[in-house]
Backbone bond lengths (Angstrom), bond angles and torsions (degrees), N, CA, C in turn:
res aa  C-N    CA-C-N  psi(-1)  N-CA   C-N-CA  omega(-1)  CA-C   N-CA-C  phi
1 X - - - 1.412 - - 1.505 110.89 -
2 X 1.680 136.41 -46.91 1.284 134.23 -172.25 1.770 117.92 -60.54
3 X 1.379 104.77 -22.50 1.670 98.20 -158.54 1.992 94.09 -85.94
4 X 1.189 111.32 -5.39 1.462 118.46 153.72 1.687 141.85 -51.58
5 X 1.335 90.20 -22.88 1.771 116.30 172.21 1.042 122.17 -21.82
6 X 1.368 127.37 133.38 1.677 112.26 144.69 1.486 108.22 -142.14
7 X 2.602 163.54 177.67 1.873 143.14 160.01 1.234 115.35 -168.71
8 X 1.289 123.87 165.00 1.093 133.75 164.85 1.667 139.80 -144.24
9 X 1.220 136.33 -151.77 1.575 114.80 -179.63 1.494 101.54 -79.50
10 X 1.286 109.84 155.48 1.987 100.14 176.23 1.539 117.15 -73.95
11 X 1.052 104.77 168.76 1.515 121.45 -174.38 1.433 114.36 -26.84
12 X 1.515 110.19 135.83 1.655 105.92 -171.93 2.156 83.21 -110.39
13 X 1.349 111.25 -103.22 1.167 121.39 -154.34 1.703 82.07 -72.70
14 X 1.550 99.68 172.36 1.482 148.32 -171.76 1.684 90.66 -90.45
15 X 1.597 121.97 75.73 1.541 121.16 166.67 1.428 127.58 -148.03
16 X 0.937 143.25 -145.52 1.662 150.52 -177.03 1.414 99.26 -122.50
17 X 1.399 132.33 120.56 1.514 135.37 179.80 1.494 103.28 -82.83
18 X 1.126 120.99 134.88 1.473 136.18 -161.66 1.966 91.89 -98.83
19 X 1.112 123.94 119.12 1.853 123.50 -174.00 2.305 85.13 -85.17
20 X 1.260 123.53 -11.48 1.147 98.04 -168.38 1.511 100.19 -100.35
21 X 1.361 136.21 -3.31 1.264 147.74 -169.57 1.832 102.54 -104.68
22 X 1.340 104.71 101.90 1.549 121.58 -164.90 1.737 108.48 -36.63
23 X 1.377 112.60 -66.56 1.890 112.58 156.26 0.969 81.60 -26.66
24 X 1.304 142.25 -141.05 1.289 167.03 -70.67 1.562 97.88 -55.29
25 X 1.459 93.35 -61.73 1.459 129.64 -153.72 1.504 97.56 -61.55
26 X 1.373 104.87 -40.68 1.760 104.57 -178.80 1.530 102.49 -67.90
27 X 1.333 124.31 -31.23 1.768 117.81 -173.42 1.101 85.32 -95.49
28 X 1.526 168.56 -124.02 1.324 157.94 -173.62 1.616 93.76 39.25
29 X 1.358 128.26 -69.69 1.351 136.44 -144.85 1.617 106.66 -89.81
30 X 1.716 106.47 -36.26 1.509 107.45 169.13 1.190 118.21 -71.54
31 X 1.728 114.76 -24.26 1.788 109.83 176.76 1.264 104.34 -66.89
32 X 1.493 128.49 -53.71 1.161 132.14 -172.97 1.552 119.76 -40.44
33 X 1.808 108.97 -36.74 0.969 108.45 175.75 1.745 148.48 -120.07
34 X 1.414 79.69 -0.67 1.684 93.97 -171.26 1.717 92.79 -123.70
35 X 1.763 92.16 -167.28 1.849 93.95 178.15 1.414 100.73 -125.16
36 X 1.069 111.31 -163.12 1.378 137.54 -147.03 1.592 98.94 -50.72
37 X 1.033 111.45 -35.95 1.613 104.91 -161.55 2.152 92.87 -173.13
38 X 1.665 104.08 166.46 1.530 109.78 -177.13 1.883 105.50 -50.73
39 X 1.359 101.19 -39.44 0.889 105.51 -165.45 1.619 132.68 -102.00
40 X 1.924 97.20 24.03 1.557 105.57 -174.53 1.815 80.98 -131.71
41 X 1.067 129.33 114.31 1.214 129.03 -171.23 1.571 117.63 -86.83
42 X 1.013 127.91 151.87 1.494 125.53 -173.21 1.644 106.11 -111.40
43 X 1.477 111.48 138.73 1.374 132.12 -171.95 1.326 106.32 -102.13
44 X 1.310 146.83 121.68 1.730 153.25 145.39 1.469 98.06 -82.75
45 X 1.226 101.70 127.19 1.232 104.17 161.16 1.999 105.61 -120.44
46 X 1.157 113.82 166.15 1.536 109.09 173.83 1.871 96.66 -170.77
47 X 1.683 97.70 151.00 1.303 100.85 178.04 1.602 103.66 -125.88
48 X 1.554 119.37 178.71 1.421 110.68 156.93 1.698 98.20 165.70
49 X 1.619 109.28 -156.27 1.426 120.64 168.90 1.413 115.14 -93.43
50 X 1.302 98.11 -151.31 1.865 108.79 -161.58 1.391 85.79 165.93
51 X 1.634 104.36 108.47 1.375 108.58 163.60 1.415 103.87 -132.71
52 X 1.640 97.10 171.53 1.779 106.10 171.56 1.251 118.00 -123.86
53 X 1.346 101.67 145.36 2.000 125.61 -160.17 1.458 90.82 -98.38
54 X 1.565 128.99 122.14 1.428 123.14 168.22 1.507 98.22 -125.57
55 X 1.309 116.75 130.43 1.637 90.68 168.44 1.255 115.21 -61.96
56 X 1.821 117.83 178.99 1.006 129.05 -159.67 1.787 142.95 33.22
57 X 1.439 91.59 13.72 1.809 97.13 -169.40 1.514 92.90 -157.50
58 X 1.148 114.91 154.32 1.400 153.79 -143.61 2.132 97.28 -89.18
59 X 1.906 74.80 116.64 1.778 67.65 169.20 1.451 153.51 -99.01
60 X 1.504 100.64 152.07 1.993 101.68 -132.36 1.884 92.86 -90.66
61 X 0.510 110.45 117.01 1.999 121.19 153.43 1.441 105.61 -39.05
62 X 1.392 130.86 81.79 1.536 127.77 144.49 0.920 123.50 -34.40
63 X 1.234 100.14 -87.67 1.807 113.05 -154.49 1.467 109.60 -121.33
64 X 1.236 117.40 112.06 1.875 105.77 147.96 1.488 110.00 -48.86
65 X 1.405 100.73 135.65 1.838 102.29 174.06 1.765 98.46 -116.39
66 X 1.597 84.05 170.13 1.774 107.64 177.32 1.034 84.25 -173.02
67 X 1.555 91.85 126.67 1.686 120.88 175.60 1.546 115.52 -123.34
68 X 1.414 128.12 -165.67 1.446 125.95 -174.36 1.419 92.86 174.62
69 X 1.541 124.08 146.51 1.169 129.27 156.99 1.385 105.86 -145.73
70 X 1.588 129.04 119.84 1.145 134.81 159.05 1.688 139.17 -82.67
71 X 0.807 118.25 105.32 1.783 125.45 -162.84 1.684 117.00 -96.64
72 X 1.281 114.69 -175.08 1.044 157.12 169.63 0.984 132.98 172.10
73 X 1.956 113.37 144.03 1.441 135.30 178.83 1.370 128.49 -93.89
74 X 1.758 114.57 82.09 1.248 92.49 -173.97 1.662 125.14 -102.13
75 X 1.729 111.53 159.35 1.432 100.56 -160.01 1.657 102.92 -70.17
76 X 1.755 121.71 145.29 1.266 120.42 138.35 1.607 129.85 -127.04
77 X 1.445 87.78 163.66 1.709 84.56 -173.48 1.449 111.55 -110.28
78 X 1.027 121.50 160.88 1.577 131.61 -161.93 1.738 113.33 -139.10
79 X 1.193 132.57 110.44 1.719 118.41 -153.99 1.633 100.33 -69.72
80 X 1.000 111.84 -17.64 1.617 109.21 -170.30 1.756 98.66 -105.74
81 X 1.031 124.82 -54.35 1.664 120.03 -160.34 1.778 85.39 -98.88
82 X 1.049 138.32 -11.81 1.753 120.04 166.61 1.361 115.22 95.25
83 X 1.523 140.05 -148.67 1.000 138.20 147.04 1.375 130.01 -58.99
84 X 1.758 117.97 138.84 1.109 137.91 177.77 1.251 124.99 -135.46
85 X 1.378 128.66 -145.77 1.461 132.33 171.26 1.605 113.67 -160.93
86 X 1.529 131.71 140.42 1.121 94.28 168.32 1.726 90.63 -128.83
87 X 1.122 107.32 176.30 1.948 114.96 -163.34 1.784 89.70 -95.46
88 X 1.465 110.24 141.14 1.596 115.72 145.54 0.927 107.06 -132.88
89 X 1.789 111.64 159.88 1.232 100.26 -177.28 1.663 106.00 170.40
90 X 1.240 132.09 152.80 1.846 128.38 -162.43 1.415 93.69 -128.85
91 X 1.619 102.20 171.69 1.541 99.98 -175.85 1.598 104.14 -163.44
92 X 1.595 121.50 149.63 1.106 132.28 170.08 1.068 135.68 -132.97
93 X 1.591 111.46 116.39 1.618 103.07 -172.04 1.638 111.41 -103.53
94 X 1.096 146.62 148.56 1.441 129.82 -154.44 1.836 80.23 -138.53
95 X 1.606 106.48 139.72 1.364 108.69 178.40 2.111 106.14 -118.66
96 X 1.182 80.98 113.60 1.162 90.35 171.60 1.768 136.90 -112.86
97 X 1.306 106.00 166.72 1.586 101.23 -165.69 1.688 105.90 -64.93
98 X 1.267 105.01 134.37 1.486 123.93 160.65 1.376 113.76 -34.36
99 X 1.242 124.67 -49.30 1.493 123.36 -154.84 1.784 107.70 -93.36
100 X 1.481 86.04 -47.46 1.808 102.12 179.73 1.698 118.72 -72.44
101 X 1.488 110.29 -53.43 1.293 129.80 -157.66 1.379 120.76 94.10
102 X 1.568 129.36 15.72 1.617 127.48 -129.72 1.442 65.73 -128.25
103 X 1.677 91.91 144.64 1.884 94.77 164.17 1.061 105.00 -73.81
104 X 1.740 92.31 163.78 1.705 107.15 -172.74 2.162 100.92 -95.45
105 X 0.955 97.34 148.92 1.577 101.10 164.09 1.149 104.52 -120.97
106 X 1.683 133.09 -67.21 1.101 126.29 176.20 2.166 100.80 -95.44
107 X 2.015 95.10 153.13 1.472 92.04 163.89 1.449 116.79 -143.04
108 X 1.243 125.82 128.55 1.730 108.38 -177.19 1.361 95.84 -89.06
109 X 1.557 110.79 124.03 1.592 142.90 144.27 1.327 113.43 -24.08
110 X 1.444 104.61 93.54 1.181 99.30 178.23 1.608 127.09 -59.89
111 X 1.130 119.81 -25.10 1.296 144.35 -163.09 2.069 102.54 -93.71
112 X 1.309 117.93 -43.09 1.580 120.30 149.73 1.255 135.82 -55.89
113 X 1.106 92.42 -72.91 1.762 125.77 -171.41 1.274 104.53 125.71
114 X 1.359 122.69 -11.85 1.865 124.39 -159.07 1.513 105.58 -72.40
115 X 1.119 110.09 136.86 1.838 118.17 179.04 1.808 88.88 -84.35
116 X 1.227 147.38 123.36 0.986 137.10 131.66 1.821 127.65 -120.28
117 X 1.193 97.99 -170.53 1.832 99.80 -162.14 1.551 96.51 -94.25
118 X 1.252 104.56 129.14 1.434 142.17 163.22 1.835 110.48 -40.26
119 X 1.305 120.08 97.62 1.926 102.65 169.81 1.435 95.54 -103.44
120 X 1.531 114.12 123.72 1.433 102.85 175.11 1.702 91.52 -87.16
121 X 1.800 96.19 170.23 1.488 111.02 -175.05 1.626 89.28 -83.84
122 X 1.699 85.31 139.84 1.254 117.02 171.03 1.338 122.05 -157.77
123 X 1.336 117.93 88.66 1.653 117.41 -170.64 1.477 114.10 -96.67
124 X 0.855 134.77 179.44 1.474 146.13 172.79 1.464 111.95 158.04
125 X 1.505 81.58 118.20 0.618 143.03 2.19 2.246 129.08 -125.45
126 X 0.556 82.26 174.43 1.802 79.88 -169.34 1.536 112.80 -115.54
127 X 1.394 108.09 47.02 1.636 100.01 157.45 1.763 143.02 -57.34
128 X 1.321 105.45 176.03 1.459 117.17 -177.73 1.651 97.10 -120.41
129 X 1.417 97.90 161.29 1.399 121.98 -162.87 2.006 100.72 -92.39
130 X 1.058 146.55 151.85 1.513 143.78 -166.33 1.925 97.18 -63.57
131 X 1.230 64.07 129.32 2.107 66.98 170.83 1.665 112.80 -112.70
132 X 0.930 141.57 167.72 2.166 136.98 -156.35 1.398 92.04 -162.52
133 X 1.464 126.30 -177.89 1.147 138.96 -173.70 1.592 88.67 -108.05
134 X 1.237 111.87 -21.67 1.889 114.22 -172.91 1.155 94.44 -119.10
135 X 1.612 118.29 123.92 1.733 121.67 156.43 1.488 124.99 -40.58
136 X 1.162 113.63 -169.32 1.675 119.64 166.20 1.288 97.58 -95.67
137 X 1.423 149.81 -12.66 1.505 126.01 170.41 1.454 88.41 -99.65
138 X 1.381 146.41 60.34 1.298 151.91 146.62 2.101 92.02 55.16
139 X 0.961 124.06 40.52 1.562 106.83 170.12 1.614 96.74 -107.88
140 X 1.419 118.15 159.66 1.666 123.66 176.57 1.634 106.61 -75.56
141 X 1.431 100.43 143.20 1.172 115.93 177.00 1.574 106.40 -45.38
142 X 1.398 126.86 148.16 1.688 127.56 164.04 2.209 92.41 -143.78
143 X 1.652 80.70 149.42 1.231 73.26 158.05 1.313 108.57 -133.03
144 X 1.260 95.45 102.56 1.617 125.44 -177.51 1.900 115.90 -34.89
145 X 1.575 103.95 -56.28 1.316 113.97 -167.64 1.845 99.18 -76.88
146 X 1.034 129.25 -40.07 1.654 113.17 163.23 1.514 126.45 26.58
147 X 1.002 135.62 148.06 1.751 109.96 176.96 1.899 73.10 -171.12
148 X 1.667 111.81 129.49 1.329 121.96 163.16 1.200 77.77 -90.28
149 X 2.242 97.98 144.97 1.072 118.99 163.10 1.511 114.36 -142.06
150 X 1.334 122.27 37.83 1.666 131.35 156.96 1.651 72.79 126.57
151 X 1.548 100.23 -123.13 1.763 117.85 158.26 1.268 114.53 -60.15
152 X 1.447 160.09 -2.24 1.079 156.03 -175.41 1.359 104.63 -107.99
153 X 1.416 102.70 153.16 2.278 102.14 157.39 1.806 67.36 -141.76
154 X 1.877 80.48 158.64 1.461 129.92 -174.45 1.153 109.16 -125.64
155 X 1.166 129.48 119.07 1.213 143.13 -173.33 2.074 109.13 -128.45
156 X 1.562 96.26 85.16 1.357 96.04 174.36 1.734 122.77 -78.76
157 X 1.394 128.61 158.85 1.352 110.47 165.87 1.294 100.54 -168.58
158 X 1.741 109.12 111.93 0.958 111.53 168.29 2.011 132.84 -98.60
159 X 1.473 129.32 159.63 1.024 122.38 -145.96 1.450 116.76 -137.65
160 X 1.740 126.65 57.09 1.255 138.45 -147.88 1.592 99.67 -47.70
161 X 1.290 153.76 137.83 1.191 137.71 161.44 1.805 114.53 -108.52
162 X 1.462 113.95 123.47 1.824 96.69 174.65 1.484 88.40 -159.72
163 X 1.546 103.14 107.48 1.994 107.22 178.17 2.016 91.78 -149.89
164 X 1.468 101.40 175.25 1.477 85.01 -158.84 1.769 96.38 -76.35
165 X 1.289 111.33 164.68 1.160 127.76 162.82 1.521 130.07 -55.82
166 X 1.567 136.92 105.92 1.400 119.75 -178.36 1.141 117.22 -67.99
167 X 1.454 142.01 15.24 1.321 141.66 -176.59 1.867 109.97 -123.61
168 X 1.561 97.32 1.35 1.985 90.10 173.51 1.551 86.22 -136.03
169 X 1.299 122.47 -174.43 1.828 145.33 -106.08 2.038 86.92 -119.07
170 X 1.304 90.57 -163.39 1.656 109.94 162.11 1.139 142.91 -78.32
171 X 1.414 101.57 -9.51 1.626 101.91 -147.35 1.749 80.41 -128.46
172 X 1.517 118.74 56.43 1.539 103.44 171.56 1.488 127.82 -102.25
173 X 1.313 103.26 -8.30 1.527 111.68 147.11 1.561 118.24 -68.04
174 X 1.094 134.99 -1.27 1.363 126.81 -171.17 1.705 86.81 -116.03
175 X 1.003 135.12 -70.20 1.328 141.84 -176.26 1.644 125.71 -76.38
176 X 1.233 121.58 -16.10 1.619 131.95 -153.08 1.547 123.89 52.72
177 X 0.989 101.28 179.73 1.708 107.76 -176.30 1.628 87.58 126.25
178 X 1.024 153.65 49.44 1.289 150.00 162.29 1.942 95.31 -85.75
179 X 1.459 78.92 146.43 1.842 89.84 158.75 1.621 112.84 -75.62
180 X 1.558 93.00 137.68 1.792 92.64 -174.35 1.435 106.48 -166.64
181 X 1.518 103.61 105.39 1.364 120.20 -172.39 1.480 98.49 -131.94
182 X 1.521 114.73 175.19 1.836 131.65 153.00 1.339 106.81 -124.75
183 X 1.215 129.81 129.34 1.400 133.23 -176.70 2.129 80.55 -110.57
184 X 1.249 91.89 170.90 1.426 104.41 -170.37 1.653 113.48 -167.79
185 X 1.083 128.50 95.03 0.996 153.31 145.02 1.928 142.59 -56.97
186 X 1.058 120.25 115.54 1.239 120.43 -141.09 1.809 111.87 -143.75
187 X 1.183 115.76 66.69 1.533 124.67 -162.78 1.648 115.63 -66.97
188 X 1.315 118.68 149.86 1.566 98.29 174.26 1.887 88.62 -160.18
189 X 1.721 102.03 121.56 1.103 119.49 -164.80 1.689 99.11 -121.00
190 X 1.657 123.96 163.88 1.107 118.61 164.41 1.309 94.35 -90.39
191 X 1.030 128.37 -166.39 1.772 146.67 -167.07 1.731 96.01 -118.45
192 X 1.190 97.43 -58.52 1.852 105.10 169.68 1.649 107.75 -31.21
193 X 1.102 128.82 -28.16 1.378 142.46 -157.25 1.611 120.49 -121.46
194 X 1.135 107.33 -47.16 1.783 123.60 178.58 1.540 96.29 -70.56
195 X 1.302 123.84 -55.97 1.421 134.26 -148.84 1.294 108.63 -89.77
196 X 1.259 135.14 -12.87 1.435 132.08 -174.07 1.119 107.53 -93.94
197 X 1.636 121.94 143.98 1.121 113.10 -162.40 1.555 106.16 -123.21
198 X 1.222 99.47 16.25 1.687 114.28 -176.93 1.683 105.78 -84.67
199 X 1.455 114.28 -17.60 1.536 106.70 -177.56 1.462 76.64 -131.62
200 X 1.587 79.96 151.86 1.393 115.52 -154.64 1.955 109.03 -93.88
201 X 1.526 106.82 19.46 1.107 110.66 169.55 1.864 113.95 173.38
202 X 0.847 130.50 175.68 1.790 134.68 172.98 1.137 115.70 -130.76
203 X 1.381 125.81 154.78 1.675 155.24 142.73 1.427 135.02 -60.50
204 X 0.972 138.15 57.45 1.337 136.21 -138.18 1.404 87.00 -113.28
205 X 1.322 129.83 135.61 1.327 147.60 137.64 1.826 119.19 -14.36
206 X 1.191 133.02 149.79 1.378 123.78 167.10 1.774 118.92 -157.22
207 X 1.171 97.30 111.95 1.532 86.77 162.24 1.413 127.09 -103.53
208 X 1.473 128.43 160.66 1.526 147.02 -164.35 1.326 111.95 -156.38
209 X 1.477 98.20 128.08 1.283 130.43 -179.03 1.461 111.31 -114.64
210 X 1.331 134.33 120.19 1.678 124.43 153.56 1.237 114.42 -113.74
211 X 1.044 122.80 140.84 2.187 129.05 163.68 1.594 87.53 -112.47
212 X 1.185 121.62 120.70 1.323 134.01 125.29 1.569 136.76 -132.73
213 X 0.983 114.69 -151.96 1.673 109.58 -176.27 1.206 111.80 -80.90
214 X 1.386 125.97 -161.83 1.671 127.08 -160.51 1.792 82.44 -84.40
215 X 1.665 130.09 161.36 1.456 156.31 164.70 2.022 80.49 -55.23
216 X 0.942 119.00 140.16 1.428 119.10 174.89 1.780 107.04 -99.68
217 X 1.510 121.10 -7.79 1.729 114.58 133.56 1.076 117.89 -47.49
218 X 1.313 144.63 -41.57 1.093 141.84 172.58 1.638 144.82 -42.06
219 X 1.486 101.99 -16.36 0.852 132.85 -149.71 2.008 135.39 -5.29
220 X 1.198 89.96 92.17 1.357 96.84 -139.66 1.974 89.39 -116.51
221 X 1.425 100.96 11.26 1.397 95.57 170.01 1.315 139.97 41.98
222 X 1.361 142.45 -126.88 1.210 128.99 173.36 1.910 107.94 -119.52
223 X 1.559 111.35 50.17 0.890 137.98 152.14 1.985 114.62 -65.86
224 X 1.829 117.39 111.56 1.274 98.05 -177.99 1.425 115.91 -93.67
225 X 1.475 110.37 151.05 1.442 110.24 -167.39 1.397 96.05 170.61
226 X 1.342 120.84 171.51 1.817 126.98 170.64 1.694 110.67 -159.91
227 X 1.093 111.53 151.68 1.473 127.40 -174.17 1.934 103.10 -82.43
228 X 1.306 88.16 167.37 1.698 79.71 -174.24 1.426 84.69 -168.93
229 X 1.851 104.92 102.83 1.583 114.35 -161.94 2.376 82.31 -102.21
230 X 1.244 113.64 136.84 1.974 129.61 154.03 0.953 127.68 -107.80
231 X 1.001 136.25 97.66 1.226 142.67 -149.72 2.086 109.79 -117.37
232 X 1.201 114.74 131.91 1.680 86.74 154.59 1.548 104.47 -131.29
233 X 1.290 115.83 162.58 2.086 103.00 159.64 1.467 85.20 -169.49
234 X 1.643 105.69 -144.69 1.251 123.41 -133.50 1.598 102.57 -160.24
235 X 1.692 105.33 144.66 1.994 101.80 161.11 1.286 84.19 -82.30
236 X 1.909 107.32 147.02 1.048 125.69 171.74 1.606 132.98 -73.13
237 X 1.163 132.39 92.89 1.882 98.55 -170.35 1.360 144.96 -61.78
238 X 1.802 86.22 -19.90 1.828 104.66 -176.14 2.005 84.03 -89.05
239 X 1.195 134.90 -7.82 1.593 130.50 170.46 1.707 86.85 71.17
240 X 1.943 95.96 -157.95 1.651 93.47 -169.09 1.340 148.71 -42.45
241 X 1.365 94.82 -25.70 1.725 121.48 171.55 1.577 101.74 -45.93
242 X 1.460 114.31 -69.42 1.484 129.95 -174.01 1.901 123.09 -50.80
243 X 1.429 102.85 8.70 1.631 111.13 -165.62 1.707 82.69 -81.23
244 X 1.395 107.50 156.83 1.801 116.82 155.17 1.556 107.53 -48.03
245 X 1.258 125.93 158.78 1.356 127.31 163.80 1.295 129.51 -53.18
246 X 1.314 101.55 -41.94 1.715 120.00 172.35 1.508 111.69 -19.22
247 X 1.680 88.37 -76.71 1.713 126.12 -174.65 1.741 105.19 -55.49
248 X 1.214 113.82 -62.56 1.410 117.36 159.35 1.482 121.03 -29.53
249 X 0.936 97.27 -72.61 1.692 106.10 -165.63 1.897 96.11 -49.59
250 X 0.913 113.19 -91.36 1.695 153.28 169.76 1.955 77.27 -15.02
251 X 1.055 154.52 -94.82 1.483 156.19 147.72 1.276 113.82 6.41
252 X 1.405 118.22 -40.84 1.406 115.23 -179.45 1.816 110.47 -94.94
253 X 1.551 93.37 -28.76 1.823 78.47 -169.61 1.786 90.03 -88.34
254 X 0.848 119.07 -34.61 1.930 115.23 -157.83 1.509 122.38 -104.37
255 X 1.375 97.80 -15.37 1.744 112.94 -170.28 1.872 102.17 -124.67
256 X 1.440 136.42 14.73 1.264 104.44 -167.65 1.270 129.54 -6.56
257 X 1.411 98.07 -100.26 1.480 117.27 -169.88 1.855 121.53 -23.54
258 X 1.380 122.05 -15.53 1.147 134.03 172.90 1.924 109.28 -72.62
259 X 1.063 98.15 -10.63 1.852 95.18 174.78 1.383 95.49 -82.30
260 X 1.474 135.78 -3.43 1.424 115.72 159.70 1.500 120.46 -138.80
261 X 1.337 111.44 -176.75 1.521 120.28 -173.47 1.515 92.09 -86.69
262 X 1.264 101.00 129.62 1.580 115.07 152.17 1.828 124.57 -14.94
263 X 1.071 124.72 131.65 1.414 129.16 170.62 1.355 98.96 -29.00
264 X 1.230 143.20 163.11 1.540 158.83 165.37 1.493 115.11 -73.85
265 X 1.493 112.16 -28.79 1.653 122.26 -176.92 1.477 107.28 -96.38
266 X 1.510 90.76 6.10 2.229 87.61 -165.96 1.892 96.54 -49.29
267 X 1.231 96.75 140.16 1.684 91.85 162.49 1.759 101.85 -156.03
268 X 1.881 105.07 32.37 2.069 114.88 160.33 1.479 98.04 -60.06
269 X 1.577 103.27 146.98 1.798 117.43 -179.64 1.874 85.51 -63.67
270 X 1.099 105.73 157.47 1.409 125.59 169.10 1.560 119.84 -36.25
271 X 1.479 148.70 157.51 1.286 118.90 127.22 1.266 113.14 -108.96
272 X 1.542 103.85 178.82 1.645 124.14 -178.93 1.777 102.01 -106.96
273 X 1.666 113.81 -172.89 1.272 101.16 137.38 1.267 123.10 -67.47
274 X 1.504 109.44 -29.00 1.645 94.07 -151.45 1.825 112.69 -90.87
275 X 1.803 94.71 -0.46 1.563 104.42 177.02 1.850 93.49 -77.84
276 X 1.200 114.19 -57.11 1.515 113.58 -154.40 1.930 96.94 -73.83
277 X 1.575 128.41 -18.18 1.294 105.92 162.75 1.279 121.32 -62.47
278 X 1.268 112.32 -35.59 1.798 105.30 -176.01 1.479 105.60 -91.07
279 X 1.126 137.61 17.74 1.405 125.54 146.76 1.600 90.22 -82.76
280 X 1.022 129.02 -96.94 1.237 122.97 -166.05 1.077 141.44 -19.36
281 X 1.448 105.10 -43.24 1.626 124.10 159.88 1.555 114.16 -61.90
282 X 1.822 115.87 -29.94 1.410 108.30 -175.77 1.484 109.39 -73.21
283 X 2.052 112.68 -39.99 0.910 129.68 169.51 1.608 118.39 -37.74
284 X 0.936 133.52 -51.33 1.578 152.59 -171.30 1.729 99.97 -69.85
285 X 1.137 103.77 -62.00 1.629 108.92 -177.42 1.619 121.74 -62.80
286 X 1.806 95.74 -28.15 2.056 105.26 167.50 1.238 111.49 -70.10
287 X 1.450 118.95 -32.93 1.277 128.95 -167.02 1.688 109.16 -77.16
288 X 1.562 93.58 -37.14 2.129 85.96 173.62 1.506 99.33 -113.86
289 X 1.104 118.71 50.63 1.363 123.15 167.20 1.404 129.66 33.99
290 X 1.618 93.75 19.10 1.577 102.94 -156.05 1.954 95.16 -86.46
291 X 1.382 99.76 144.02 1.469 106.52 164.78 1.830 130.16 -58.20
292 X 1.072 125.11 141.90 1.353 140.64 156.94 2.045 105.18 -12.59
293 X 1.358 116.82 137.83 1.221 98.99 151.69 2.225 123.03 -63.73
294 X 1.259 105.43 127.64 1.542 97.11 161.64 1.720 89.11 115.69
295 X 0.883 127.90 -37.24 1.613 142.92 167.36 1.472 114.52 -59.91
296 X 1.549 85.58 110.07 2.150 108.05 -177.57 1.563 96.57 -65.07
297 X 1.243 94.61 144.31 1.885 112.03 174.58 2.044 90.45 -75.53
């Protein structure tokens, strides 16, 4: 959901924000996405499935998901393009059983047979890059994807992903194994709400889509196939309080630090899943001193 971003100072006069007037367009994009201010943080919540794509066989329903991402907008300045904003912010999606709703710890693979351990997603952190009313090739901000919809605007945005993988070698331009997903994002705001400039932020609806490769907990090797997580939810208004219990609970005993937005100065490279499995996985393997797969005793 974060690499979707786009903000600006909050509401000055009592008017209707114009999406074709670059200001505008930059606070248009911070309501959409942040809250009230750096220091009142904004909650996404979203729910949905998680299924798996195998060729030749029928696709299976994993996981019920529940996710959450908590943010903040903080201001920056730029001597040439002026004031901006850029988003921080961590996120958790917890996969749980289809039948129960109960998180999973352990899951047998349907597609193996292998019982293995569950990593729910948990990144932190997952920032955005500075957003301006003027690009870096000096053109005015637009927001292109826009869509009038009576009382509604639609704000689609989709997000091709293909860079190398942190969990395979050097040579992945010669061989493949690159990471390669589309995350997809899909906003839907009233205008009554986006456009007023008397409150100091909006609620807009959201749906999310990802296709990528198998969760690499999974271990599902060079088995072909891809996950295909649907998601829909909402910015929260009551914020963390307002999550299901599930997400709550599960956040407070195993995830602290996810009941808030990132420090304001954060500037750690991003994570993925597949960055924070191989810390963990490296972590686990330092800890029993055990060697690398492929590595002679």
């Amino acid at each position: 959901m974060a690499a979707c971003a786009m903000l600006a100072s909050g509401p000055a006069d009592a008017r209707t924000l114009d999406p074709a007037n670059p200001q505008d367009a930059l606070e248009i994009s911070k309501r959409l996405q942040c809250g009230a201010s750096e220091d009142q943080p904004a909650v996404y919540h979203w729910s949905g499935n998680v299924y798996g794509r195998s060729p030749g066989i029928r696709d299976k329903l994993l996981f019920k998901g529940e996710g959450m991402n908590i943010r903040r907008c903080v201001e920056v300045n730029d001597p040439v393009r002026g004031k901006g904003w850029r988003l921080i912010s961590r996120e958790v999606m917890l996969m749980l059983d289809p039948k129960t709703g109960e998180v999973l710890r352990k899951w047998e693979n349907p597609y193996t047979g292998e019982t293995v351990d569950v990593m729910q997603i948990h990144n932190d952190p997952v920032n955005g890059r500075p957003n301006f009313a003027v690009g870096a090739d000096g053109k005015p901000l637009t927001l292109d994807t826009m869509r009038d919809a009576g009382p509604f605007v639609f704000m689609p945005f989709e997000a091709p992903l293909f860079y190398p993988n942190p969990l395979a070698g050097d040579y992945q331009e010669y061989i493949g194994g690159e990471y390669h997903a589309m995350e997809i994002f899909d906003f839907a705001a009233l205008k009554s709400d986006l456009f007023d400039s008397t409150t100091p932020t909006a609620y807009p609806m959201v749906s999310w889509v990802r296709i990528s490769g198998w969760a690499p907990w999974m271990k599902m090797g060079s088995r072909p196939g891809q996950m295909v997580f649907n998601a829909m939810g909402r910015k929260l208004p009551g914020g963390f309080e307002e999550l299901p219990a599930v997400l709550k609970n599960e956040i407070r005993a195993n995830y602290p630090i996810y009941e808030q937005a990132p420090p304001k100065d954060d500037m750690r490279p991003n994570e993925t899943t597949w960055t924070k499995f191989k810390l963990l996985k490296d972590q686990e393997r330092a800890a029993a001193g055990s060697k690398k797969p492929g590595e002679s005793h």
